[in-house]
N, C-alpha and C positions, 0 to 999 in steps of 0.2 A: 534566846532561841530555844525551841522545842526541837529533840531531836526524836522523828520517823523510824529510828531504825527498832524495827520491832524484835528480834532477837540475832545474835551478831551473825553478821552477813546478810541479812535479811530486812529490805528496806520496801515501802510502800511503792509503787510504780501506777503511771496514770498513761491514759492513751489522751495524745493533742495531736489537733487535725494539723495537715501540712497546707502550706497554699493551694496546692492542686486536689481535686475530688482524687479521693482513694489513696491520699498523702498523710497517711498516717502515723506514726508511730511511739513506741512508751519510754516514757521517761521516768526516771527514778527523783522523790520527792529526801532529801535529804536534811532540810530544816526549813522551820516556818517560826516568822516573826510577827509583830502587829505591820509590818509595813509589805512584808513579801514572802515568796516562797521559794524556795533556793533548790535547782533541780544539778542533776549529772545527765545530758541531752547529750547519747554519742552522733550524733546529726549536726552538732553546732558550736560552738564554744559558748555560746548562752549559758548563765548560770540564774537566772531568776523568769520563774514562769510565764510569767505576762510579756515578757519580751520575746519569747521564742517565739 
């Protein structure tokens, strides 16, 4: 795993669309693999990008 955290406390964060138009909002990218991407989504308990 590569770890995102660019200097401590301080990690990369992306914006993904919600089901609904204007259902927005960001999530923090905390490691990436060859297979996935491993976020902290306070919206979800999802932990891997593609499933949120």
């Amino acid at each position: 795993m590569k770890s995102f955290q660019i200097l401590p406390l301080l990690y990369l964060t992306i914006e993904v669309l919600g089901d609904t138009p204007g259902n927005q909002q960001g999530v923090t990218i905390i490691d990436v693999d060859d297979k996935s991407i491993k976020i902290v989504d306070p919206a979800s308990d999802n932990t891997d990008l593609w499933s949120s």
